[in-house]
Each structure stands twice: as structure tokens, then as C-alpha cells.
C-alpha positions, 0 to 999 in steps of 0.5 A: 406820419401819425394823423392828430385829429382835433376837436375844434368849435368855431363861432363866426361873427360877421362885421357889417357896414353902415349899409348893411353889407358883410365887409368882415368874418371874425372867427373866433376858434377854440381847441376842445380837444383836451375837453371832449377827451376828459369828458369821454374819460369820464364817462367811461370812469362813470360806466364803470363805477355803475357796471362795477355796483351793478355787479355786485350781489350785495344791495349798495346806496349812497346818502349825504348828510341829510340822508338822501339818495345819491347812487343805488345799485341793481340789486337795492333797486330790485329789492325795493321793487320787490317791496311794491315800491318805487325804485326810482329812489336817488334824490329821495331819503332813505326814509321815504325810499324804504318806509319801514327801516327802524328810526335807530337806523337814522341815529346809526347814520349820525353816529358814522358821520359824527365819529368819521368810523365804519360801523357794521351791525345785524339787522333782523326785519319782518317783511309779510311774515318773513324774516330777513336777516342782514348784515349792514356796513355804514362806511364813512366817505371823507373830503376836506377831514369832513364825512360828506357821504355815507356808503351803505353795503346790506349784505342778505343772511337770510338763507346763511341763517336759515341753514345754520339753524337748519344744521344746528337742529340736525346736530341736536337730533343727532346728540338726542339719537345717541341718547337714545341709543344708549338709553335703547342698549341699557334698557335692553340688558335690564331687561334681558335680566328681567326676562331670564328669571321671570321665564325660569319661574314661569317654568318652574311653576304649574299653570294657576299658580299665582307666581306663574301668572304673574311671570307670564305678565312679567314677560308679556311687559318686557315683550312691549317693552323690547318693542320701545327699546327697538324703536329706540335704536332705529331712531338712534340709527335712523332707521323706521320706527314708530 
């Protein structure tokens, strides 16, 4: 047969007579059963909500209405630390918690409970001479058609946005290297036009003629100047240049 077992709490109480002697036993007896079960339930459901958030890369944190902390999670809780601040923040308000958030913050807040809507917004902050770039969702929590709590997911863009930059630059060297490459190729066939009549005059011309010098300086120019054309091209092609 399948064995029940039950949790049972007893409470003995003893009748005594006129002389003092225990004559009777009331026992009082209660099932806890139903109890200690939807107590364990809970606390496995609480477990794993808290092992759920730890989880998460994002930083998260819960405030009421007055803007104090009810749950963070793992990664709010090393940000903050990494701040030199306590992380020991739950019952503090988010003010407190965090000294430097802006005071538009806490307008954002109200805005979410009055309006019962998510509001999401990007955030730019200066820690020590660092930016950090985040992205903010404020998600409303509704009980009895009233915004109780406010769920705050922050989400770092900071190495996203770095990289983006980081891309956006190479894809401006890239557009200016094709400039110089066509500016390196155009250059060049001027001078190439430039060089072919200064070396006919130069030997058609005797040495102390004044047109023979002056096409000798003519291509000793165009010499430097295939010299700029040639850096040109390698940075076009991204080679080694001066």
C-alpha cells in the first residue's frame, strides 16, 4: 500500500485537580500537512525566481511606489559594488542605492506609474572618465488596476556601442581610401602628361639653356610628386607609406 505521511502538531494540556495531581491529558491535534507543503512549494517557487534573475546578464531591480528597493539581482548587485557602494540596497530607495542616478529618472519613474505603460530609454553616464551607455526598460506591475511596483531591466551598451563606433570609423577610412586611390590614379596620369613633354624638352635643349633647366626642375617636381601619389595608393590599399 502507498504510505501517506502527515505533518501533525500537538499541543498537550494538562487538567489538574484541587490537589494538584494531573487527572486528564487534552490534546489538542492539527494537520499541517496542506501548510508545510504550500510552504516548501514556496519556497521552491521563491528559489526559483531568485536563481531565474541571478541568471540574468542584464542588471534588474524592483521598486514601489516611494522608489524603494524590494529584489535586485546578482549583476545590479556587482555593479554597485563596483561603484565602492554597499550592495546591501533592498529596503533602501534607488536614490540612496545609487547616488549619481540624474533626478529625471525619478520623473521617468512617476511617468510609468501614472500612465500604467513600459517606458524603455538610453541612458549615457559618466563613471570616473568612463562612459557607460545603457539601455533602461521601466515595466509597470499592475494589481487591483493600480501600478504597485515598477520592474527596472538596464541593459549595458557600452562595448555594443563602442564597436559600433569602432566600425563606423573604419568604414569612413575605407570611403576616404578610395578617395585617395582615385585622386593617386588621376594625379598620376597628369603627371605622366607632365613628364613626357618636360623630358622631350629637356632633350631637345642643350645644358645652360634656360627651357633645359627649367624641364630639368619640372621632372625633378614630378619625381616628388609620384613619390605623394605612391603613398596614396598604399594607403588606399592599405599597405606602408609615409
Amino acid at each position: 500500500a502507498n504510505a501517506t505521511h502527515k505533518i501533525i502538531e500537538s499541543i498537550f494540556t494538562p487538567i489538574v485537580d484541587d490537589e494538584g495531581r494531573v487527572t486528564h491529558v487534552i490534546v489538542q491535534t492539527v494537520d499541517l500537512t496542506d501548510v508545510k507543503h504550500a510552504e516548501a512549494a514556496l519556497a521552491r517557487s521563491e528559489a526559483l525566481h531568485r536563481t531565474t534573475i541571478d541568471a540574468m546578464t542584464d542588471s534588474v531591480h524592483l521598486v514601489d511606489r516611494d522608489l524603494t528597493l524590494l529584489l535586485t539581482n546578482e549583476r545590479m548587485r556587482r555593479f554597485v559594488e563596483s561603484l565602492g557602494l554597499s550592495s546591501d540596497v533592498v529596503g533602501q530607495t534607488l536614490m540612496e542605492a545609487v547616488p549619481f542616478i540624474p533626478a529625471r529618472v525619478v520623473d521617468e519613474y512617476q511617468q510609468v506609474f501614472a500612465s500604467g505603460e513600459p517606458l524603455r530609454t538610453e541612458e549615457e553616464t559618466d563613471l570616473r572618465g568612463r562612459l557607460l551607455v545603457t539601455e533602461v526598460l521601466k515595466v509597470p506591475i499592475v494589481e487591483a488596476g493600480v501600478v504597485q511596483r515598477v520592474l527596472t531591466v538596464v541593459r549595458d551598451l557600452t562595448a555594443q556601442r563602442e564597436a559600433e563606433e569602432k566600425l563606423q570609423q573604419a568604414q569612413k577610412m575605407e570611403a576616404v581610401g578610395r578617395l585617395a586611390g582615385g585622386v593617386a590614379h588621376d594625379f598620376n596620369n597628369l603627371l605622366t602628361a607632365i613628364i613626357g613633354n618636360a623630358s622631350l624638352i629637356e632633350m631637345e635643349s642643350d645644358a645652360g639653356d634656360p627651357n633645359h633647366e627649367s624641364a630639368t626642375e619640372i621632372l625633378a617636381t614630378c619625381k616628388r610628386g609620384r613619390e605623394l601619389t605612391r603613398n596614396l595608393l598604399g594607403f588606399a590599399r592599405k599597405g606602408r607609406f609615409q
